[in-house]
VEXKOL-637005 format. One record per residue (C-alpha): x, y, z; residue number from 1; chain; residue in three letters. Coordinates in steps of 0.1 Angstrom, whole numbers. Layout:
! residues N
{{X Y Z} NUM A ALA},
...
This chain:
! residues 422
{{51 -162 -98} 1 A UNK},
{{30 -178 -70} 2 A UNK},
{{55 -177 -37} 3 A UNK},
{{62 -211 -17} 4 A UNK},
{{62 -196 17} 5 A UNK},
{{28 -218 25} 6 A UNK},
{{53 -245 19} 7 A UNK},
{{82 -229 38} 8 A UNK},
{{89 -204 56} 9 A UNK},
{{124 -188 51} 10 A UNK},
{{150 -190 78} 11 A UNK},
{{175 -155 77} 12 A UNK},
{{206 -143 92} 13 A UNK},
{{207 -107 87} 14 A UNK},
{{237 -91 83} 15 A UNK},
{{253 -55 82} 16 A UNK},
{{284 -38 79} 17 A UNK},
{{291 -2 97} 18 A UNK},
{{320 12 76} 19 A UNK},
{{338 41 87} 20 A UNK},
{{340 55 47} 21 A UNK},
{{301 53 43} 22 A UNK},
{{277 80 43} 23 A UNK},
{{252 75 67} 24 A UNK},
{{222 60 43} 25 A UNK},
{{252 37 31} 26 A UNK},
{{260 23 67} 27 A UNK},
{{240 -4 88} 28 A UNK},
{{234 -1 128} 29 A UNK},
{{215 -18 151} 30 A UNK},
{{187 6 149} 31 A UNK},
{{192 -4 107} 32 A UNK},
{{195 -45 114} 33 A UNK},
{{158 -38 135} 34 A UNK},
{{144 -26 102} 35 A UNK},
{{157 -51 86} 36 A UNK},
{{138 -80 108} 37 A UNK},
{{108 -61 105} 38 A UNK},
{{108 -63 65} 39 A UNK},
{{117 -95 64} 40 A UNK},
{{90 -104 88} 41 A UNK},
{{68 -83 60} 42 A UNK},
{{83 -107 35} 43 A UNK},
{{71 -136 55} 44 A UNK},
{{102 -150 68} 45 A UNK},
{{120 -149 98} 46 A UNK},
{{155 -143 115} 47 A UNK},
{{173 -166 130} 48 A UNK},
{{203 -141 141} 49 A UNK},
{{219 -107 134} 50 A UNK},
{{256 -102 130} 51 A UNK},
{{269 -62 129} 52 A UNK},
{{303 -59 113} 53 A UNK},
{{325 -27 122} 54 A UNK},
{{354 -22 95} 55 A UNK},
{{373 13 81} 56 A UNK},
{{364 -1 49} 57 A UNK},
{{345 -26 32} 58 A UNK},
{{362 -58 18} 59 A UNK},
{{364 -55 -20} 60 A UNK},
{{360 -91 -22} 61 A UNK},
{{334 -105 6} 62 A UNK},
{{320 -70 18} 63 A UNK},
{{323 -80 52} 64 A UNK},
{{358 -98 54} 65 A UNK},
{{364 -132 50} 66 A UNK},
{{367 -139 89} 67 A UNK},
{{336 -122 95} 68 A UNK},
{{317 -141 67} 69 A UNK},
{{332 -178 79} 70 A UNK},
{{315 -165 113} 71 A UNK},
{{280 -158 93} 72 A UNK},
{{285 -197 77} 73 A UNK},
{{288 -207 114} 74 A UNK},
{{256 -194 125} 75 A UNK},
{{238 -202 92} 76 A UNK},
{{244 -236 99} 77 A UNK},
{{239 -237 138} 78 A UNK},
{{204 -218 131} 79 A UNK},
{{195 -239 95} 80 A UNK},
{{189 -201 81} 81 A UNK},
{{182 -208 43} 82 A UNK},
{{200 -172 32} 83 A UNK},
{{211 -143 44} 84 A UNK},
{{198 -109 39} 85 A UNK},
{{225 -79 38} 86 A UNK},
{{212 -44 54} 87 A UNK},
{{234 -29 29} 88 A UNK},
{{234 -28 -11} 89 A UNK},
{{260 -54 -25} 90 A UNK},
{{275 -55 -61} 91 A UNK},
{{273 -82 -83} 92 A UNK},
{{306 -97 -72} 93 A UNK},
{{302 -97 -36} 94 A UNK},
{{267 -113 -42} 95 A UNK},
{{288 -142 -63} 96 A UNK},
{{319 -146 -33} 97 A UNK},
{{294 -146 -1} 98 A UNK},
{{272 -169 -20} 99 A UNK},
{{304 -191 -23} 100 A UNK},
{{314 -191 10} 101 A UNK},
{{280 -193 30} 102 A UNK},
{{263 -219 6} 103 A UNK},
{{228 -204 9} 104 A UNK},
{{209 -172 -12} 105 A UNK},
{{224 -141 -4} 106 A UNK},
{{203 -106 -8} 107 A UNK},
{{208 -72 0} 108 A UNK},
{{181 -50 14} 109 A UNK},
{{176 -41 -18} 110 A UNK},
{{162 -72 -27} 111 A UNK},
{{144 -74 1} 112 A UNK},
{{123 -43 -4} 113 A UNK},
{{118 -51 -40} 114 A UNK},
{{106 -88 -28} 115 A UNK},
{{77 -74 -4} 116 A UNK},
{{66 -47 -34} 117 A UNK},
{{57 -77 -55} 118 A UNK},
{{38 -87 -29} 119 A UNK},
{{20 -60 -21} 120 A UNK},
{{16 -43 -55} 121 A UNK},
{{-22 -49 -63} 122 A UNK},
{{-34 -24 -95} 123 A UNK},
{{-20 -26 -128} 124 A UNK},
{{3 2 -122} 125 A UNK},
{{19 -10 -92} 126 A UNK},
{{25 -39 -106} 127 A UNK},
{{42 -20 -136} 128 A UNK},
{{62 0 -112} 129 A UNK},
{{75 -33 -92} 130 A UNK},
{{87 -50 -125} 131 A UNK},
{{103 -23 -139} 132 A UNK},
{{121 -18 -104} 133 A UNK},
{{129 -54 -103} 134 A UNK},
{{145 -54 -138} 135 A UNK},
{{160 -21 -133} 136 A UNK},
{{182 -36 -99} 137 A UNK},
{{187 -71 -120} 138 A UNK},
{{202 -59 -152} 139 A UNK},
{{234 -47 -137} 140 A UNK},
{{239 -80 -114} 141 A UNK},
{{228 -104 -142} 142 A UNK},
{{265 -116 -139} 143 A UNK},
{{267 -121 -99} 144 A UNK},
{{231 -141 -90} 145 A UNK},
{{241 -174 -100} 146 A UNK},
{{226 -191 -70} 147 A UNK},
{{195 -166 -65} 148 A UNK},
{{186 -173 -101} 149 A UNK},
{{187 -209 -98} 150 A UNK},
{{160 -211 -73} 151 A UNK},
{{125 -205 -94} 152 A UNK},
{{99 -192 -65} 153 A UNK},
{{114 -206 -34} 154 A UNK},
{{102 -178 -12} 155 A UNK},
{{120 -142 -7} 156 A UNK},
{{139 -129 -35} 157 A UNK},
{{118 -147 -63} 158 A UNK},
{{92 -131 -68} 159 A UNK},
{{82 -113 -100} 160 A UNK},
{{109 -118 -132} 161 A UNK},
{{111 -156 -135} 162 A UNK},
{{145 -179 -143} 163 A UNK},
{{138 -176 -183} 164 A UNK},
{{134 -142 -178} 165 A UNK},
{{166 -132 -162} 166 A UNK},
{{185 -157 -180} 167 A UNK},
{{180 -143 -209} 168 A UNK},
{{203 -114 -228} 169 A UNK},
{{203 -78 -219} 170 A UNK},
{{188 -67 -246} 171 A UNK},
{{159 -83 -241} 172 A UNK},
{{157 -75 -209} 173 A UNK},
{{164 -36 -220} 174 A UNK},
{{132 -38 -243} 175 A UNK},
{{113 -51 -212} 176 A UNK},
{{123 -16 -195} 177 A UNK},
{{113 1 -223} 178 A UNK},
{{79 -12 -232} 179 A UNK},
{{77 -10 -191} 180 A UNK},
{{84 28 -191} 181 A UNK},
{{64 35 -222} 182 A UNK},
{{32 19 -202} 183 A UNK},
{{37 40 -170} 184 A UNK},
{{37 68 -192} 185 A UNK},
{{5 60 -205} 186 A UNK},
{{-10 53 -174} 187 A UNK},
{{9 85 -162} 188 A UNK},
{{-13 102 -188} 189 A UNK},
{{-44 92 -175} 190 A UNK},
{{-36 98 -141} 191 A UNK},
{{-31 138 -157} 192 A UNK},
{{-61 137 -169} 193 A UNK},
{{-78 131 -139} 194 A UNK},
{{-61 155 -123} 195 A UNK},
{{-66 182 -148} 196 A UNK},
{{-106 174 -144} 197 A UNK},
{{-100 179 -102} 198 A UNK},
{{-86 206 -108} 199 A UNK},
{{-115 218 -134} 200 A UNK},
{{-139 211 -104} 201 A UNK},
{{-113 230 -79} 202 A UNK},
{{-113 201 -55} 203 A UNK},
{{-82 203 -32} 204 A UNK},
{{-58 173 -32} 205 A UNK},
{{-46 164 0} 206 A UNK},
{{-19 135 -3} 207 A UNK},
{{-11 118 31} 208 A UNK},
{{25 105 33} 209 A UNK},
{{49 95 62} 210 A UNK},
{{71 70 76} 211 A UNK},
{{62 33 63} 212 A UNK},
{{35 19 94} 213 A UNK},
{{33 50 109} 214 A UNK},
{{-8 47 103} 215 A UNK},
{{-13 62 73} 216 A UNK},
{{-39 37 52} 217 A UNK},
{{-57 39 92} 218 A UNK},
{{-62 77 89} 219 A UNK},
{{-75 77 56} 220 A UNK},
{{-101 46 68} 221 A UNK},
{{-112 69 99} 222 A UNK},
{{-118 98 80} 223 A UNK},
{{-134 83 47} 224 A UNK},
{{-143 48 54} 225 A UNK},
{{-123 36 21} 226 A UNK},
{{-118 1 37} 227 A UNK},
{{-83 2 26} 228 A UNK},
{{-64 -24 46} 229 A UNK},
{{-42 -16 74} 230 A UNK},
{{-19 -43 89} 231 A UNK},
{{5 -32 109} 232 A UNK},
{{35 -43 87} 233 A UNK},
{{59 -23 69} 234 A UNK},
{{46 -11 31} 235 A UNK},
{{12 -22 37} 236 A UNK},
{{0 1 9} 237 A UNK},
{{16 5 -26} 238 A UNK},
{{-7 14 -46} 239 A UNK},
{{-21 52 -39} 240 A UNK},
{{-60 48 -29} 241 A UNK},
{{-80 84 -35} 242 A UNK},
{{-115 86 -19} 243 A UNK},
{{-134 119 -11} 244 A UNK},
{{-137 136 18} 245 A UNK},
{{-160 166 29} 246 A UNK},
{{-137 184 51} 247 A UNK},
{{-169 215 57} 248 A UNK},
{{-200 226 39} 249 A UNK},
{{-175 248 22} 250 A UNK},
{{-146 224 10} 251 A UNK},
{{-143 187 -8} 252 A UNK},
{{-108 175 -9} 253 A UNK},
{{-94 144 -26} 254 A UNK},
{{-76 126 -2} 255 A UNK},
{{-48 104 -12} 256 A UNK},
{{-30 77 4} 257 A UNK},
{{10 67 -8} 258 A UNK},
{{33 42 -1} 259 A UNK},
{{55 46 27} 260 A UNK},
{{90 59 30} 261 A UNK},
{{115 45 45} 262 A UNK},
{{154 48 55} 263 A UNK},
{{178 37 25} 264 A UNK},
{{152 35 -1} 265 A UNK},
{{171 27 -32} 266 A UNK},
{{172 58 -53} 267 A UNK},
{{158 33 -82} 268 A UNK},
{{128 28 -64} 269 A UNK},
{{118 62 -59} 270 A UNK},
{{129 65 -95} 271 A UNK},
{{102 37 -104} 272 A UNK},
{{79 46 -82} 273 A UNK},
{{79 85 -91} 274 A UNK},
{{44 78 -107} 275 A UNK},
{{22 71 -72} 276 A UNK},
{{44 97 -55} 277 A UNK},
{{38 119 -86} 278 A UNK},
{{6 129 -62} 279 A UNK},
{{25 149 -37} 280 A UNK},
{{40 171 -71} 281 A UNK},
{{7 183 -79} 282 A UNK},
{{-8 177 -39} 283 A UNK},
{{-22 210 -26} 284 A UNK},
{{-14 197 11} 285 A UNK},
{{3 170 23} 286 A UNK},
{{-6 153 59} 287 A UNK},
{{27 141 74} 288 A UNK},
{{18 114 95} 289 A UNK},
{{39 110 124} 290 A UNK},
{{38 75 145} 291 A UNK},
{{44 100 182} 292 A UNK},
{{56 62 199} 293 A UNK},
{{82 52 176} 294 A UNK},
{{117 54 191} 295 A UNK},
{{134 68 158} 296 A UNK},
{{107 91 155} 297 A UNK},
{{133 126 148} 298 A UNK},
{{152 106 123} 299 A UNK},
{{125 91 103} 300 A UNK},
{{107 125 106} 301 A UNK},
{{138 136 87} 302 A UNK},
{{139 106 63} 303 A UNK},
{{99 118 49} 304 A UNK},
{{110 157 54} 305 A UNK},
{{142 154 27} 306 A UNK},
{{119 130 3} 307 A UNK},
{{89 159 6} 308 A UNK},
{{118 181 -2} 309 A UNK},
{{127 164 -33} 310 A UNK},
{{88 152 -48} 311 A UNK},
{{64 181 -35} 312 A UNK},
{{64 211 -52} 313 A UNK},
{{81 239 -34} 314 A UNK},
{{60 259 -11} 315 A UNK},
{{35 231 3} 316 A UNK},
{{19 235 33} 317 A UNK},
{{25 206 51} 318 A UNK},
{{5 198 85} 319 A UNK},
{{20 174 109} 320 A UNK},
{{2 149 125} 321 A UNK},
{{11 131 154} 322 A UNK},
{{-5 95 149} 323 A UNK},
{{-7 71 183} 324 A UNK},
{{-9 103 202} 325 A UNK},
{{-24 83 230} 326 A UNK},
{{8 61 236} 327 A UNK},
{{28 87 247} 328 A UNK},
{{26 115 275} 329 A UNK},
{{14 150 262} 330 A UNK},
{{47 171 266} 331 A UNK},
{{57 141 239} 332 A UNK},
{{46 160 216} 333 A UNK},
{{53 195 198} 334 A UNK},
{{30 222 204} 335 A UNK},
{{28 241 172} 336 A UNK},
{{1 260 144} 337 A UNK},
{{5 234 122} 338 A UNK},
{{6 201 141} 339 A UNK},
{{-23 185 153} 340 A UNK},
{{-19 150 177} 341 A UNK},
{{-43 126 169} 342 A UNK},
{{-54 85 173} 343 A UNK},
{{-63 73 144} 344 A UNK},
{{-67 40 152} 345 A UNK},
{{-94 56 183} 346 A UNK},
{{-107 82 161} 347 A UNK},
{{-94 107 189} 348 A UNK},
{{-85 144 172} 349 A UNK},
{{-101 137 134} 350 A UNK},
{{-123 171 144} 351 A UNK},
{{-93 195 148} 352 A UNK},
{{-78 176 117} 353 A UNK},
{{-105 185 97} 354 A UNK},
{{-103 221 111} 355 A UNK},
{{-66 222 106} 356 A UNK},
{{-72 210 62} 357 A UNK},
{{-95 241 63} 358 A UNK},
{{-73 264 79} 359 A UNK},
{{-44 248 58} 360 A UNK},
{{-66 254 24} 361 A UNK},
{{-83 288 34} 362 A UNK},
{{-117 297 50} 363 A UNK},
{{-116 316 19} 364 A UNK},
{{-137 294 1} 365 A UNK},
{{-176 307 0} 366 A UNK},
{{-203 279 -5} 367 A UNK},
{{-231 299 -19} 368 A UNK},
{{-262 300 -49} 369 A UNK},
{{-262 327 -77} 370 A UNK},
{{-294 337 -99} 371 A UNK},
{{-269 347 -134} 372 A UNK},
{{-297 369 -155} 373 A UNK},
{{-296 348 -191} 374 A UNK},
{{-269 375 -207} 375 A UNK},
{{-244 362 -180} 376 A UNK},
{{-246 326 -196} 377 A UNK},
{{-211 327 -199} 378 A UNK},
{{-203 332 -167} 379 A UNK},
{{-215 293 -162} 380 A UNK},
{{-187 282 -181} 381 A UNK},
{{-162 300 -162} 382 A UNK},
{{-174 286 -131} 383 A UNK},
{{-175 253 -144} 384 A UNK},
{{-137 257 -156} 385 A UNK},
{{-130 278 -120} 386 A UNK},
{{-149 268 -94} 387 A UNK},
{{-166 238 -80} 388 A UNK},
{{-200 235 -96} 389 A UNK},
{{-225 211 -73} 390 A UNK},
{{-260 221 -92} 391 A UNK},
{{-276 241 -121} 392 A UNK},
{{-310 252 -128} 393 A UNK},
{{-323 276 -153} 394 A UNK},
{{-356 290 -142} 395 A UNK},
{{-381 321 -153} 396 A UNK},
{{-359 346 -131} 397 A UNK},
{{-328 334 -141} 398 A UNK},
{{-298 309 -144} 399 A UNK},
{{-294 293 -105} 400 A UNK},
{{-262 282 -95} 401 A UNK},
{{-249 261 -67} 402 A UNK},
{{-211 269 -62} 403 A UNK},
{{-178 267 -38} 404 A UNK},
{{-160 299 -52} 405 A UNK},
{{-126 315 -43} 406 A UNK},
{{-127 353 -30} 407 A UNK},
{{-121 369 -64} 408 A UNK},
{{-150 351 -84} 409 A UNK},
{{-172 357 -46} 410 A UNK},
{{-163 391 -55} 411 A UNK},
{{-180 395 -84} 412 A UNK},
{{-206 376 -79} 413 A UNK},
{{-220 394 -47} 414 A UNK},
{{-248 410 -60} 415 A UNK},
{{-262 377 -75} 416 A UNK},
{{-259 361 -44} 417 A UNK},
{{-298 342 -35} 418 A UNK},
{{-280 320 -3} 419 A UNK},
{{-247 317 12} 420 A UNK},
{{-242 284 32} 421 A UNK},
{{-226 292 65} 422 A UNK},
């Protein structure tokens, strides 16, 4: 659905309510409401005033209270916002009453988020992963978006599942799920496939994640030259982009960038999403970027930290890397074995990163050529299914083989040894 914001640009008052009963992901601060702007900034609109509502509980019936919502119309109108956007999830029925009593679109952060992945999604599976998300957060609010459905494509919220779409029953819209699962399954297959074949060729994956704009899709650029683009806007890159790198004569990793976390991610979009961030499950090391200027830098540190927790496998060496390293002063920053400060942006500290990946991975890793006598033919194979294979040549003296081997297969190989590359 082609967006109108060329047209218009939408005017937001952002709102959010600290409740003394919610959990902490639940609540919204200022800290939360700054976020907030800077998404909807992503989205492509802008905010025309914040308003931060302290209450022991929220109302059942306008979230925020009807007082506090009569003070929202007020500045709505004095600031001609077109909707407000909620830092907090709303159900269906608080969506319906606020949208009553403000007269403009009301969406939750939700929304929001789901708004700037349509947007950013690219490939065919990030496109599958939006829509399912979309449709997953829609079904159980069919009932409350009157006046968000009536708008078709008028700028932030509209984007992806049209009017005709959503207007129709929930068990079509079910189906749509389905058939949506069943093709990121397929594609999920594929992406196994691959990764069964890296894993043939013992390349190393190393999967780069961190806080959303903390200069992740930069790093991969510097080190790879991948061209991926890197605005500085919040979930600049949704789709994961894999390129090689050549860390040392002895080791070739697959690097991999993923979309960025971020505080109060819906648990249905990691759910849709578990596909691209499937790469940290099978990722032999993950780069942590770390944006060293950022203000919340400890708290979103914990944000990526508990969702490597619940995505990487257990045990994965994880190297922490303090992006923008030049903005701040040098006792700023951690001293530790496996952090390593660097600019990406500057190309400052890519050496010592690339030091750090082999350290991280092993100098185990022996980049040598074997002459196999012809009755070792076999041992090929098992190279080819073991190792990393870069070159074969069978000759009068013998079958020559270029290989990156791990210390047991080095082992028994050492006496057919012709050249080890230092």
């Amino acid at each position: 659905m082609e967006s109108n914001f060329e047209q218009k640009q939408e005017r937001a008052v952002l709102v959010g309510l600290n409740a003394d009963c919610f959990k902490k992901e639940q609540t919204a601060t200022d800290e939360t409401l700054e976020e907030l702007e800077a998404l909807l900034e992503t989205a492509g609109g802008f905010c025309t005033g914040k308003i931060l509502q302290n209450r022991h509980t929220p109302d059942p019936h306008s979230f925020i209270g009807e007082g506090k919502a009569l003070e929202v119309k007020m500045l709505v109108e004095f600031t001609e916002a077109t909707m407000v956007v909620f830092d907090n999830e709303l159900s269906p029925g608080n969506i319906r009453a606020l949208e009553e009593i403000l007269g403009v679109t009301v969406l939750d952060r939700s929304a929001l988020i789901l708004d700037i992945f349509a947007q950013r999604a690219k490939t065919k599976e990030g496109r599958l992963q939006v829509e399912l998300a979309q449709y997953k957060y829609l079904l159980p609010r069919l009932s409350g978006m009157g006046k968000s459905l009536s708008r078709q494509g008028g700028g932030i919220g509209t984007r992806g599942p049209g009017e005709t779409k959503l207007e129709t029953d929930r068990r079509h819209i079910r189906e749509r799920i389905a058939r949506l699962q069943s093709e990121l399954e397929q594609v999920r297959q594929v992406r196994g496939v691959q990764r069964e074949r890296r894993m043939k060729n013992s390349v190393p994956v190393v999967a780069i994640v961190g806080y959303t704009n903390a200069g992740k899709s930069t790093l991969l650029n510097q080190l790879t030259g991948a061209g991926i683009p890197a605005n500085n806007r919040l979930f600049d890159t949704l789709d994961t982009t894999s390129r090689q790198l050549t860390v040392s004569d002895n080791l070739d990793v697959v690097l991999s960038d993923t979309v960025g976390f971020i505080a109060k991610l819906p648990h249905h979009l990691v759910d849709a999403f578990r596909a691209t961030l499937e790469e940290l499950e099978y990722a032999d090391l993950l780069l942590h970027v770390i944006d060293s200027s950022d203000p919340n830098r400890e708290e979103h540190i914990q944000v990526v930290d508990s969702l490597i927790h619940k995505l990487a496998k257990e045990g994965t060496k994880v190297l922490r890397c303090y992006n923008k390293a030049d903005l701040v002063s040098a006792e700023d920053i951690p001293i530790g074995e496996d952090v390593v400060k660097i600019s990406a942006v500057k190309g400052e500290g890519m050496d010592k990163l690339l030091n750090a990946i082999e350290n991280a991975l092993g100098h185990s890793r022996h980049h040598i050529t074997v002459t196999l006598p012809y009755h070792m033919g076999g041992m090929v194979e098992t190279l080819h299914s073991s190792a990393q294979v870069l070159g074969v040549d069978y000759t009068g003296e013998g079958i020559v083989v270029e290989t990156i081997v791990d210390p047991i297969l080095y082992g028994k190989l050492r006496e057919y040894i012709t050249n080890e590359f230092r």
